[in-house]
Each structure stands twice: as C-alpha cells, then as structure tokens.
C-alpha positions as CSV (number, residue, x, y, z in Angstrom):
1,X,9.3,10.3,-7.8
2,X,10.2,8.3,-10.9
3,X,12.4,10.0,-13.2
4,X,12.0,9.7,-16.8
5,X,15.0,8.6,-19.1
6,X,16.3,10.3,-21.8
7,X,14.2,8.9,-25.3
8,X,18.3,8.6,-26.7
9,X,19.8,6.6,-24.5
10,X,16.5,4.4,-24.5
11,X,16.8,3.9,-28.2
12,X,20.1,2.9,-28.1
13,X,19.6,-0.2,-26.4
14,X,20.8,-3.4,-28.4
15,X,17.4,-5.7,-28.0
16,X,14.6,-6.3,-30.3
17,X,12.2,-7.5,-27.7
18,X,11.4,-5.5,-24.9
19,X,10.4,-8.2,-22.4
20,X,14.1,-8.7,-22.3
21,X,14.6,-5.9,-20.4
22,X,11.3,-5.4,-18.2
23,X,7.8,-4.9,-19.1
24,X,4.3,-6.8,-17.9
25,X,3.4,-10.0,-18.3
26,X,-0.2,-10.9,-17.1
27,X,-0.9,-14.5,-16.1
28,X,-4.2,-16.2,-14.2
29,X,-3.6,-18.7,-10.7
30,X,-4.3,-21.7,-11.2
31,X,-4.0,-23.8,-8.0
32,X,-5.0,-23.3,-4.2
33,X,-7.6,-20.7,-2.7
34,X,-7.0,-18.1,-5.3
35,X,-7.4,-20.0,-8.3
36,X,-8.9,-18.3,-11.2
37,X,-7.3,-14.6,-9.6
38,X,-6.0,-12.8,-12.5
39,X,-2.5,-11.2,-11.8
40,X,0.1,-8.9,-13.4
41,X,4.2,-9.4,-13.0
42,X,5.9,-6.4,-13.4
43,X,9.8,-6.2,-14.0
44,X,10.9,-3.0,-13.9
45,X,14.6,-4.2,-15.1
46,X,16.3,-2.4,-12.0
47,X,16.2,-5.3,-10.0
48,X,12.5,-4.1,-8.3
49,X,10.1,-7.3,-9.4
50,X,6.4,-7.3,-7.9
51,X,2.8,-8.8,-8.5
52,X,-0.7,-6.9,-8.9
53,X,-3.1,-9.1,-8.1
54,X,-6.3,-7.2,-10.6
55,X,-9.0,-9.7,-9.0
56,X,-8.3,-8.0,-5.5
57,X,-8.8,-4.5,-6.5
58,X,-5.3,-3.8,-8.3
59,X,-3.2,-4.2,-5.3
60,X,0.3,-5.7,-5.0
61,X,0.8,-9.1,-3.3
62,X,4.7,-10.5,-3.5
63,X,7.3,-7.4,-3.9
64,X,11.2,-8.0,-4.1
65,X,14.2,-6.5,-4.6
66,X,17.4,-8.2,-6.5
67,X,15.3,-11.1,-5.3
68,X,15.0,-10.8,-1.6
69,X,11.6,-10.2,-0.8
70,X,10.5,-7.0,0.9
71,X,6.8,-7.6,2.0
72,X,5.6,-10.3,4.6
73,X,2.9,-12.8,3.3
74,X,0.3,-14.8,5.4
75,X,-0.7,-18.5,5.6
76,X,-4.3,-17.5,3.8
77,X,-2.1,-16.9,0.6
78,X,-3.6,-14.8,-1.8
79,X,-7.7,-15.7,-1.9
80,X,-9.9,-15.3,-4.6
81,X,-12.6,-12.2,-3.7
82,X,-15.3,-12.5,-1.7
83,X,-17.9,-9.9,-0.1
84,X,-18.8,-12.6,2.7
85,X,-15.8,-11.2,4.1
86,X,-17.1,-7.7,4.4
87,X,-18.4,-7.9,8.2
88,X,-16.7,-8.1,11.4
89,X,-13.5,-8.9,11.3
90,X,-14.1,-11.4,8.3
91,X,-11.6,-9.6,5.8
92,X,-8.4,-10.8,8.0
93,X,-9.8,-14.5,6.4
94,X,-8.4,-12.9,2.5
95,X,-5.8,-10.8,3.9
96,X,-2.6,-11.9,2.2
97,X,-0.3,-9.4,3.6
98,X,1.5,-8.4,0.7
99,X,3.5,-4.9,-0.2
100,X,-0.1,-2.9,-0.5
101,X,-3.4,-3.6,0.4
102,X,-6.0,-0.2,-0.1
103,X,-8.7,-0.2,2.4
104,X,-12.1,1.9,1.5
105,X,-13.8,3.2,-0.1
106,X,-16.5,4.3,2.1
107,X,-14.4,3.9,5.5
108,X,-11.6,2.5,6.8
109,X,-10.4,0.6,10.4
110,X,-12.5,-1.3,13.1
111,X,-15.7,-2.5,12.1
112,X,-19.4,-1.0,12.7
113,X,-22.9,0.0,12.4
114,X,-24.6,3.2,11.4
115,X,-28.2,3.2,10.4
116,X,-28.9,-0.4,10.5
117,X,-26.2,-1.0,8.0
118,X,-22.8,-3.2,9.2
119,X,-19.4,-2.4,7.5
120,X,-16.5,-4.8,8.1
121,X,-13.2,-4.1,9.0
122,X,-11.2,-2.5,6.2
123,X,-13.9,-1.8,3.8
124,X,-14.7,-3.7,0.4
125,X,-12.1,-2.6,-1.7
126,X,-9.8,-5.6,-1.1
127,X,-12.3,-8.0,-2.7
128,X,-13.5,-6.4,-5.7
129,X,-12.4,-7.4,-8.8
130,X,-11.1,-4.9,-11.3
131,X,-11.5,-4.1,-15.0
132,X,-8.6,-3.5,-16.9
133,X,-8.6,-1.0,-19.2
134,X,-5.1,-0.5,-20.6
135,X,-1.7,-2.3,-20.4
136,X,1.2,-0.9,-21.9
137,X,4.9,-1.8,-22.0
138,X,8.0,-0.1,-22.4
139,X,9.2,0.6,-26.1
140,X,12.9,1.6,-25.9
141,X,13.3,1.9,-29.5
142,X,10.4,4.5,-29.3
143,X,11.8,6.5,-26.4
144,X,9.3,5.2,-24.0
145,X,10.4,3.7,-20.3
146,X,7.3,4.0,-18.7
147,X,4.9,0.6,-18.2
148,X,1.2,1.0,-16.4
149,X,-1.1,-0.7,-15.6
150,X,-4.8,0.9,-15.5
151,X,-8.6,-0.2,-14.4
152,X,-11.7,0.6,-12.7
153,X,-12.7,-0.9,-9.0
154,X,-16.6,-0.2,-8.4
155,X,-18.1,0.0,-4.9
156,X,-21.6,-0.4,-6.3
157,X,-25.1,-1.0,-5.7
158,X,-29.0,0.0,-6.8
159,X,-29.3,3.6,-5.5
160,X,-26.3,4.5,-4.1
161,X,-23.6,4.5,-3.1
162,X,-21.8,4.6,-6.6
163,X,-18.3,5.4,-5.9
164,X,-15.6,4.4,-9.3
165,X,-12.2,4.0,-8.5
166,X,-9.5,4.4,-11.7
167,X,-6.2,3.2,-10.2
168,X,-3.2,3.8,-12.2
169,X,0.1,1.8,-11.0
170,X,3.3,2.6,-13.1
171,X,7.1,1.6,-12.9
172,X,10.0,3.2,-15.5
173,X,12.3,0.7,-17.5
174,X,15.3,0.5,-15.3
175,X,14.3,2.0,-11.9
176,X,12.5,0.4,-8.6
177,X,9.8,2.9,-7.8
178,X,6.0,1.8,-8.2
179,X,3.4,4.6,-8.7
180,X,0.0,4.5,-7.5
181,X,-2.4,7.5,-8.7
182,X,-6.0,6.5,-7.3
183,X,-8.9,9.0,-8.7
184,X,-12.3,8.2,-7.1
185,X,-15.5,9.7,-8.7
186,X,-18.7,9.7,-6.7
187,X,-21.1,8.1,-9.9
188,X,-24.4,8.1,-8.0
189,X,-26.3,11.0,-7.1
190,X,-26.2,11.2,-3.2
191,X,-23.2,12.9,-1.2
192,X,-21.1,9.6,-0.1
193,X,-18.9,9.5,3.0
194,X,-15.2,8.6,1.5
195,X,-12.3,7.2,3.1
196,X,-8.8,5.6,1.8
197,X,-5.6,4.2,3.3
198,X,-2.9,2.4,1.7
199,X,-1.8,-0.7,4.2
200,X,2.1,-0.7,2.5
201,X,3.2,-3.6,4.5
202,X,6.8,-5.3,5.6
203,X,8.1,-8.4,6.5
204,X,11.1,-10.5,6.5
205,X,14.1,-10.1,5.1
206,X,13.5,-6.5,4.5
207,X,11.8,-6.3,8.5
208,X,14.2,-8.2,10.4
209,X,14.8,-8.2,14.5
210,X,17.9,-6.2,16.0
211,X,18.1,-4.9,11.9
212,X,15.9,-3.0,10.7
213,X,14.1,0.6,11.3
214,X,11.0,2.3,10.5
215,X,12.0,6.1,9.6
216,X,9.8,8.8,10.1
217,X,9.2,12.2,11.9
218,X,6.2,14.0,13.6
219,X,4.0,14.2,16.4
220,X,2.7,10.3,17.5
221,X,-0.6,10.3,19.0
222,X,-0.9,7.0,19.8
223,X,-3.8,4.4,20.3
224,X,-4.7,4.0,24.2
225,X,-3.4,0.3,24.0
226,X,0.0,1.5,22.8
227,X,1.1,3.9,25.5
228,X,3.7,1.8,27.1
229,X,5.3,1.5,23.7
230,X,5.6,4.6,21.9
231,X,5.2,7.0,24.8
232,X,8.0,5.2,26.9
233,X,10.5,3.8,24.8
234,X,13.1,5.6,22.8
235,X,13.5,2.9,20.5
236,X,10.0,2.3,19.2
237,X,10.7,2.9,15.6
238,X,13.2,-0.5,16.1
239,X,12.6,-4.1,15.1
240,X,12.9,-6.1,18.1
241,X,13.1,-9.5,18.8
242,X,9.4,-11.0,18.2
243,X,7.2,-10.7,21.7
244,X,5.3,-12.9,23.7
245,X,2.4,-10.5,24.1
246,X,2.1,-9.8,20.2
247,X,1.5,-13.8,19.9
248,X,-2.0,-14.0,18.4
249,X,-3.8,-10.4,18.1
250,X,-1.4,-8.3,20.3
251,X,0.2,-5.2,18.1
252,X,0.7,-1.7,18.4
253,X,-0.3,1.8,16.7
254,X,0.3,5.3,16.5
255,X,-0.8,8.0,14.2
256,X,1.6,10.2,13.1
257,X,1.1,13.8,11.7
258,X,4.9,14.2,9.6
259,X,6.4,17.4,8.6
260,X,6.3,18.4,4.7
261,X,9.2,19.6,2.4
262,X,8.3,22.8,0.5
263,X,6.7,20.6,-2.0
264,X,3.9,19.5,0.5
265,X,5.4,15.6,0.0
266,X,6.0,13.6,3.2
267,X,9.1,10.9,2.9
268,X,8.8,8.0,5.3
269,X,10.2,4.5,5.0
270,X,12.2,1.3,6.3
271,X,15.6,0.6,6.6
272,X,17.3,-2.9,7.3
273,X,20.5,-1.1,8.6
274,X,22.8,-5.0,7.8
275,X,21.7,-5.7,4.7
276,X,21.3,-2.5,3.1
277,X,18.3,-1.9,1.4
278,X,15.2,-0.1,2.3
279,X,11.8,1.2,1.2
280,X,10.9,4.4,0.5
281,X,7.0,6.1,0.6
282,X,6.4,9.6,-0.5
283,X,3.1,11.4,-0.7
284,X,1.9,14.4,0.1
285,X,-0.4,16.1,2.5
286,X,-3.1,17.1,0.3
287,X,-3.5,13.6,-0.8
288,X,-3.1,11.8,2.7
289,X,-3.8,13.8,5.8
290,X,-1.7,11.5,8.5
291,X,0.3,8.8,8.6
292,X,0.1,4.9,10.7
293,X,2.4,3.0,11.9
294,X,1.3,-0.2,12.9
295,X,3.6,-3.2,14.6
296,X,2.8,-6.4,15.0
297,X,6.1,-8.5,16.7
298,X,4.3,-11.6,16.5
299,X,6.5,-15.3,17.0
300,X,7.0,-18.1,14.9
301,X,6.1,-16.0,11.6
302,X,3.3,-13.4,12.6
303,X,6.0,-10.8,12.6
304,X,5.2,-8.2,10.4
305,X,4.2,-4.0,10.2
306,X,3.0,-1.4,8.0
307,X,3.2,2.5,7.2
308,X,-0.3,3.6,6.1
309,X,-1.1,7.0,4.2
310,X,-4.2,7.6,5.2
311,X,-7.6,10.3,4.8
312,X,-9.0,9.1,8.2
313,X,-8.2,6.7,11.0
314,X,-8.5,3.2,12.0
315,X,-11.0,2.8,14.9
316,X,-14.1,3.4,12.6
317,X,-15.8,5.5,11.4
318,X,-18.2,6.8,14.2
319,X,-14.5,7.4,15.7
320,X,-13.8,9.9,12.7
321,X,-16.6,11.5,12.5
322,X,-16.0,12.4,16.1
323,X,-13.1,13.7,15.0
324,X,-14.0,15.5,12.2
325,X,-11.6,13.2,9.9
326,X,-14.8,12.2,7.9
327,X,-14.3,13.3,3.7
328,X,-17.5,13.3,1.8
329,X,-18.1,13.3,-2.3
330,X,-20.4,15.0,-3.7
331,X,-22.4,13.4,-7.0
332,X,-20.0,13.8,-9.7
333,X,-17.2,14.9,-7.5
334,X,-13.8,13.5,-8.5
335,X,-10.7,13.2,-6.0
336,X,-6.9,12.2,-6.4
337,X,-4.5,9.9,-4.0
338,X,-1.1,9.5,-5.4
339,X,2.0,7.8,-3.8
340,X,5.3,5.9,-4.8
341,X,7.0,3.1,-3.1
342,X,10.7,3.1,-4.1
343,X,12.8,-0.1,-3.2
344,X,16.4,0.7,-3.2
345,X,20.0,-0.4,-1.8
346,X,21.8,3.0,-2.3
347,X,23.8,4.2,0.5
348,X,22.6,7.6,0.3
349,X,19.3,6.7,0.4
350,X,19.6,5.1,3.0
351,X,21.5,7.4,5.1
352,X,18.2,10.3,4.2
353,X,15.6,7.7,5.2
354,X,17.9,7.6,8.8
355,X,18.3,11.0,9.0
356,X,14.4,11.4,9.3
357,X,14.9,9.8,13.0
358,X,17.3,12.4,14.5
C-alpha cells in the first residue's frame, strides 16, 4: 500500500508550483472515436505516469513507467461511451485494453438472459460516464503528497435497479502505486444481484515473449478449454512466443483461489525478468473472493493478458449462481472494493513477486 511521506521533508521542497513535481491535469480528446471523452493525467513524480479516462467510468487507459508503457492497447483506441454496446459480445467494439477496465455492476463474464432481459458481456460499467466530484493535488508546502481523483458511476433506470458507484483513485507525490477504493450503494429499493471485477491488463514491453512472468500462487481451477494449458504445462505462468491457435478469439483461463498473508491481502503481479520492472496487485479477500488469469498469445499485436480480482466469475451469471458466487445488495446497502497497482523496477520487488512461483 502507498506510504505517506513525512509533512517535513514535503515542505522542504524548493518549488513554488506543484505541477512541477506531479499532480493532475485534466484535459478533453479531441480527435478520432473518442472525441469529446474527458480524461485525467496523473504524474505521480516517481516516474509512474497514467490516464483515467472519467467518460468510461473512471478507469485507466495508457499506464507507463519511466516511460515504457506497461499496459497493451487495442486498434478500437479509446471510444467514446455507448450502451449499444451492452449486448452480446458488443462491448469488445469499446474495449481499449488499457491498465484497468471494471466490469459490473450487476454481473460480470459471458453474456445472457434471465427473465426476458439480455445482459452483454462485461456489464455496463465500461460505458458510463462519470461525475466528478473532487480533484485535488499535492501541496508540498502544506505537507500533503497525496492526489485523488473522486466521482460517481450510476447504473440507473426507472424502478430499479439503482446501484451508485463512488470510485476513489489516488497516487502519493513521489511513488508509483495507484489506489482504487470502489464503494457501491444499492439506491433503489429492491435487493440487486452485484458483481465486480477489475480487468488489470498487460501488454508489451512490460508482457514480452521468452521475458516476462505472471506471479501468483493457489489452487487453479481452470476453464474446460484450458486444460491442456494450465493442467499440463509447468510453465504456464510464462510469456511464450505468440501462438497460432490464439490468432483471432483463441485464449486461455484459470481461476485461481491465492493464499493470504495475516493481513487477509493477496499479492499477485508480472515480472519482465530482462528489463526489470514489474507490476504489483494487492487486495484482499474480503474485498475480492478469487483471482483470473486470463492469456491471450495472439500474433501480429493481439498479444496481451490480465489478472482480475474478482466477486464472481466469468461464464455468466446463471454460471455463478450455480455456484453460489452470486452477491446481492440490499436497498441501502453499501459495500467496499479496494486495490493498488504498484509499478516498480526495484530488485527486491521483483525478487518477492518471483518468489510467489516457488
């Protein structure tokens, strides 16, 4: 978790403007599909740069660190929002990769229908505009290091459901870890089915063949298409070189269900073992129930994979009910999901993040 400096050392610091050293700038596109998308740079001033994009729910497109990019971006670039894409497997038209994209809030995974009613793949969340309610910049001379960003994402309609997301993502002035608190608060006055996972994706050259590593531990259960993968290959955490059968829609996926320090926090992450740098997720438990891992070793550019915290799984919601994976909200009910992705090039960082595959 981000540590908080000492309010002396920030007040010694010989500049008179802030945005010197990091901060938020907010800024609108103004050319190709996502023109008129409102967006926010942060600059942490630790060498960790990256992009909320507030017109697609508050989530973060382009991420880099000391300038090399650490997220994988598709051709659709980032889109403005659109609830046309809310059926079938129309959201893959707006998705833009990036470092997070939230999926929910009412389910999550493979499309369906329940009660005459069709829910696309991934949920709404992704193209709902936010409002922003605060922004706030570091202050060294008043002791302050922190910078946040902080707005509300409605999945709303006449009757219900009424479900109010206020998403909180915050950095500190000279360190490279992003905080995301989500508290969802069911505003209508019906029980709602809730569901929330965090799509943290990777790409190139952060995810790079014969270089790089995911890094977790825990019991897989895997998706029937993904046997062959994860149940018979020792090195299925590894980046390999990009596959034939991943060109178009071929991928892979596993659940995993990671062990917890005696904090109840779960550490998971990617390491690209020849450059040196890596990212690091850490949530716990409470907050996200299992963990995803999904690959996708696609050629000429499609070559890309996430770690997802997640409340329920990714076949649908029928699936998780099933299961008994299925959270409900009751009217007025309020619940918290909190994680932090930490990019970093320290050496003994890196070495924990490895350890986790002994």
């Amino acid at each position: 978790m981000a540590r908080k400096r000492a309010k002396s050392a920030l007040a010694d610091v010989p500049v008179i403007n802030p945005s010197q050293l990091g901060g938020i700038e907010t800024s609108v596109l103004d050319n190709g599909p996502g023109r008129g998308v409102r967006i926010a740079w942060i600059n942490t001033g630790g060498g960790l740069r990256y992009k909320v994009v507030i017109d697609r729910g508050l989530d973060i497109a382009d991420a880099e660190l000391m300038g090399e990019s650490l997220t994988w971006h598709s051709l659709t670039g980032i889109t403005s929002p659109s609830l046309a894409y809310s059926r079938g497997i129309d959201w893959l038209r707006g998705f833009y990769g990036g470092l997070l994209v939230s999926c929910g809030p009412l389910h999550t995974g493979a499309p369906f229908e329940e009660n005459g009613v069709e829910y696309g793949l991934h949920g709404t969340h992704s193209h709902t505009r936010a409002i922003v309610e605060t922004i706030e910049n570091p202050d060294p001379k008043a002791g302050k290091g922190e910078m946040r960003i902080s707005g509300l994402v409605r999945t709303a309609m006449v009757f219900n459901p009424n479900v109010e997301l206020r998403r909180t993502i915050s950095s500190m002035l000279g360190e490279n870890s992003i905080c995301v608190h989500d508290k969802f608060t069911n505003r209508g006055n019906k029980p709602i089915e809730h569901a929330w996972l965090l799509h943290i994706n990777f790409g190139y050259p952060l995810l790079e063949p014969g270089a790089s590593t995911y890094c977790y531990k825990g019991k897989l259960t895997y998706r029937g298409d993904s046997v062959d993968w994860f149940g018979k290959r020792k090195d299925f955490r590894a980046a390999p070189k990009p596959l034939e059968s991943h060109r178009g829609r071929g991928e892979v996926f596993t659940y995993i269900d990671p062990p917890t320090d005696s904090k109840g926090m779960v550490t998971c992450g990617l390491v690209n073992k020849k450059r040196g740098f890596a990212v690091r997720i850490e949530f716990t438990k409470k907050d996200y129930a299992r963990l995803g891992n999904w690959q996708h070793w696609g050629p000429d550019g499609s070559y890309t994979g996430a770690l997802e915290p997640m409340t329920g799984g990714v076949e649908g919601r029928p699936v998780d009910r099933e299961r008994g994976w299925v959270k409900y909200l009751k009217p007025g009910q309020s619940v918290d999901h909190r994680c932090t992705i930490t990019a970093t090039n320290d050496k003994g960082d890196i070495d924990r993040l490895l350890r986790l595959n002994r």
